[in-house]
C-alpha positions in Angstrom: 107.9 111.0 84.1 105.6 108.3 83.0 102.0 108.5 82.8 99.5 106.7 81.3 96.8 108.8 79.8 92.8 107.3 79.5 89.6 108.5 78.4 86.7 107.7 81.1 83.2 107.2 79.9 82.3 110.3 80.6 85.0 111.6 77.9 87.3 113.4 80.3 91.2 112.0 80.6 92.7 110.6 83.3 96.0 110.2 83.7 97.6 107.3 86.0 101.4 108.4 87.3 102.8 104.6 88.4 106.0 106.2 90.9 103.4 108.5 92.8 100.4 106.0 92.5 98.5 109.1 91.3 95.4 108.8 89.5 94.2 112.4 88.4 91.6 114.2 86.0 93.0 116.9 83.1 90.9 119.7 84.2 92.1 122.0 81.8 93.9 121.6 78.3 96.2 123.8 75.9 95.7 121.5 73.2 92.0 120.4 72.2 93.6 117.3 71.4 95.7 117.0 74.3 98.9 116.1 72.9 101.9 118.8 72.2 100.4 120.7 75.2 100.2 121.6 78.9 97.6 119.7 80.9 96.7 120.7 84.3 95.4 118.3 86.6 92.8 118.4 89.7 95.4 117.9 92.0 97.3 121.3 90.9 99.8 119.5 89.0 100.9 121.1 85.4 102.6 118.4 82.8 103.6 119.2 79.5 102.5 116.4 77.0 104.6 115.2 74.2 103.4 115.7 70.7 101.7 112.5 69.0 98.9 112.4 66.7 95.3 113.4 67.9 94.1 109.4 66.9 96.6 107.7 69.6 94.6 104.9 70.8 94.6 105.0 74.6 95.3 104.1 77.3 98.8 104.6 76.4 102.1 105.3 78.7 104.2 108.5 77.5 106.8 110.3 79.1 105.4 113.6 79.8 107.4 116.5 81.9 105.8 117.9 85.2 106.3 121.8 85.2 105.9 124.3 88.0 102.5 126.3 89.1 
């Protein structure tokens, strides 16, 4: 699915899923970099990021895969 990941000013990401109008906080990471990892969300939601280098400007849209609980 597509998201589109931000940072906030607080320095947390958010990510933004357009077909569920979802906006959600990554509570937890794999990754300390975020990419190439699993991401959960504060809705429950686990996605799997794709890998792409730790500099990626943001906000950018990826296609990341949402995994089960």
């Amino acid at each position: 699915m597509k998201v589109t990941v931000r940072r906030e000013k607080s320095g947390a990401f958010s990510l933004y899923v357009p077909k569920k109008d979802l906006e959600a906080k990554v509570v937890e990471l794999e990754q300390p970099a975020l990419w190439g990892g699993k991401v959960t969300l504060d809705n429950g939601w686990h996605l799997q990021m794709p890998d792409m280098p730790a500099d990626t400007p943001l906000p950018v849209t990826v296609e990341a895969r949402r995994l089960e609980a």
